[in-house]
Phi, psi and omega in degrees: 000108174298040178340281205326330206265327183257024174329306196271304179292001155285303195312326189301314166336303198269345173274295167333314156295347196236001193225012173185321147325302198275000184274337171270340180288329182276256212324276261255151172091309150288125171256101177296343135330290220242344183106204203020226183243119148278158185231024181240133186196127195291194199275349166252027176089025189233130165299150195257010186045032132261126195242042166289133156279082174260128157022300178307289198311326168264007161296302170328324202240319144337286154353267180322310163283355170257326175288000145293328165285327109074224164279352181095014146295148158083333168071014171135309198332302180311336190254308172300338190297277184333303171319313167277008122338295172285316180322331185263316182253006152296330193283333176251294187314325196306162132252117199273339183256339144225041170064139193114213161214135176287145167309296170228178179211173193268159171294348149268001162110125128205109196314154171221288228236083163289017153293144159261114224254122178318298163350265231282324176301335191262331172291310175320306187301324175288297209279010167252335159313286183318308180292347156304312181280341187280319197248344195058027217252109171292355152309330174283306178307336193288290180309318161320292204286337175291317213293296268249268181321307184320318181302294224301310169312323227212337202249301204275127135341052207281351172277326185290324180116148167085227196205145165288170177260302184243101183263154147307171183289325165268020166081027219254161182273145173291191194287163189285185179069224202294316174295349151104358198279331188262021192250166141217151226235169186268306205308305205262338136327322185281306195285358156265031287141290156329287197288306132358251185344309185302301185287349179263320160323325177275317153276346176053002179294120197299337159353277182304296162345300182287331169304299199318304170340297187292333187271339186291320177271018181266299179324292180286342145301304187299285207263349179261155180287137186298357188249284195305318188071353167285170208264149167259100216294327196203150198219155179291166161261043160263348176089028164280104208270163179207136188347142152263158189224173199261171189254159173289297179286075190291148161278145221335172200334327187272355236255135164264099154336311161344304209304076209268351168285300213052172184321179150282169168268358134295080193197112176243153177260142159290337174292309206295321178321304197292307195292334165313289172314335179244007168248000147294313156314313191286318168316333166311300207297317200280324210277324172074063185255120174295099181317355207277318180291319166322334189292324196293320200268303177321313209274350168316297191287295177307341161301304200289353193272318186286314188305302186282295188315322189274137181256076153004301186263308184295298222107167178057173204263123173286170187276344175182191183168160170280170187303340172208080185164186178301182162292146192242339192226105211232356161340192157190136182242135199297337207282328170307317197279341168266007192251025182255297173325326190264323171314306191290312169301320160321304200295303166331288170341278193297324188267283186101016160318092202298330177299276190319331157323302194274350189276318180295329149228063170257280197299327171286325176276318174280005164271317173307319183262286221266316180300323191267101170333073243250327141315318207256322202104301141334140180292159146272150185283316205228149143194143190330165175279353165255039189030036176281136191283158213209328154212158177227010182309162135300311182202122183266199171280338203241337181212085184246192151249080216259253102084278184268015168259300143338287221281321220289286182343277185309318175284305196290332187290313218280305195321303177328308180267352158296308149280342183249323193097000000 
């Protein structure tokens, strides 16, 4: 048991989480004016005075705050955050004439971009599940179970299989290409797959069990690569893959919509891998699934991250790469180092591999000396492959604390049971 080595990065875990994250999250984040959240916050944690509300963040930021309450943070606060929370969007986001959720609002709820996006409907479903076990308020279970039937309805693919992504305000699909109507992604499977797990953990109903079930096999047929097992970012909606390119409604901050080429198509993300894995893992667990057909594949993806992913010499997880070589997008994005941090300790967990120890505090020290604004409290979003800072905000559209609240929670939970059983 390595005591001696990780003693002290738990310990750095727990202070960082209790002595400057979850302390910037009770100031930071509520918008105490109008309800729900901003989420645009300079390098020092002061709104930047834009106040589009989109739909993800503010799920997101639900989340977050039930899932910290929880765990046993916040002594209530944190549920309150979270509560007010929902009030707003329930109160703005719905549609009452066709069902769903709007993408943004305006900073008083006054809907602007009425598409319905899965993304966003599958973060509502995690993040109203949670808040529902945080809080015991069956208006949360209710609404879970509402968001979950409207997709089911309106959303899912039942000859192909999976889901559309990008609907109309009636759900009609949009137009192909950059508006996204003809695709389908490994990133809003995997985070329905998330959510599906969340909502049977919160109802226990074999439904959701069973759904969950249905996206893990999907995943691993459809969407990992057959030689690799690494994730295939995008697919026609025959599951055929195809270059990924970026969307008009984009996924984060850094993404050019322009970019009518895409990526190649010898190309995986290392974040999405690592967060697959240990979020494939939990689904084992919650679902009371036997890991053992699952290893051959956990241990592919935790290889291919330590091999490709890791940057050795600097620290931190680079942003992407083909299915067999180096990195290719050498960037490093904080949301990579935290769904990397909770991975690797899983891959540890599962194996007993001493090499993910070192990919786990590779990814620990750079995050700990170079990512974290340590004054501020917060992670910076991007930095260079020479870990040069590249942005430094606190919180976007795009970067809120899902992510880092989540990884800080979970390694500490994973540190805990390495050292302690």
């Amino acid at each position: 048991m390595p005591h001696d080595r990780l003693e002290p990065l738990l310990h750095e875990v727990q202070n960082h989480l209790r002595d400057e994250l979850l302390p910037f999250w009770t100031t930071h984040g509520e918008d105490a004016e109008l309800g729900g959240f901003l989420t645009y916050l300079d390098r020092d944690g002061k709104p930047t005075g834009e106040t589009v509300k989109t739909l993800l963040c503010q799920a997101r930021m639900i989340y977050t705050y039930s899932s910290a309450h929880r765990a046993g943070f916040g002594d209530g606060a944190f549920l309150a955050k979270a509560d007010q929370g929902v009030r707003f969007v329930l109160a703005h986001y719905w549609d009452d004439e066709h069902g769903g959720w709007y993408w943004t609002a305006e900073r008083d709820g006054t809907p602007i971009n009425r598409s319905k996006l899965t993304y966003g409907t599958s973060f509502m479903i995690y993040a109203l599940s949670e808040y529902a076990m945080a809080s015991g308020d069956l208006e949360g279970f209710e609404w879970a179970v509402k968001t979950y039937e409207t997709l089911q309805t309106l959303a899912a693919d039942n000859f192909r299989g999976g889901y559309y992504e990008f609907l109309e305000r009636d759900w009609r699909p949009k137009p192909p290409g950059r508006y996204g109507g003809d695709r389908k992604s490994f990133d809003v499977h995997m985070h329905l797959m998330e959510a599906m797990t969340n909502l049977y953990e919160a109802t226990g109903a074999p439904i959701y069990k069973a759904k969950t079930e249905e996206l893990i096999g999907l995943i691993r047929a459809r969407i990992l690569h057959p030689e690799f097992r690494t994730g295939v970012a995008q697919f026609s909606l025959d599951w055929q893959p195809l270059r990924q390119i970026i969307f008009a409604d984009v996924w984060g901050s850094d993404r050019d919509a322009e970019d009518e080429e895409g990526r190649p198509l010898n190309n995986t993300s290392y974040g999405h891998n690592i967060e697959f894995a240990w979020l494939l893992l939990h689904a084992l667990r919650i679902l009371d699934l036997d890991p053992e057909p699952y290893k051959p594949t956990l241990r592919r993806i935790f290889d291919h991250c330590c091999t490709y992913g890791v940057d050795w010499e600097r620290g931190g997880v680079y942003c992407e790469g083909p299915h067999d070589g180096p990195a290719r997008e050498r960037n490093k994005e904080f949301w990579q180092q935290a769904e990397a941090l909770t991975g690797f300790l899983d891959a540890y967990l599962l194996f007993g591999d001493e090499r993910y120890l070192d990919a786990y505090e590779n990814v620990h020290r750079f995050v700990m000396d170079t990512v974290i604004n340590h004054e501020a409290g917060e992670w910076r979003p991007l930095f260079s492959e020479r870990n040069e800072v590249i942005w430094d905000y606190m919180g976007h559209a795009w970067k809120i604390n899902y992510h880092t609240v989540r990884s800080m929670i979970q390694t500490e939970a994973r540190l805990l049971r390495i050292l302690h059983g």
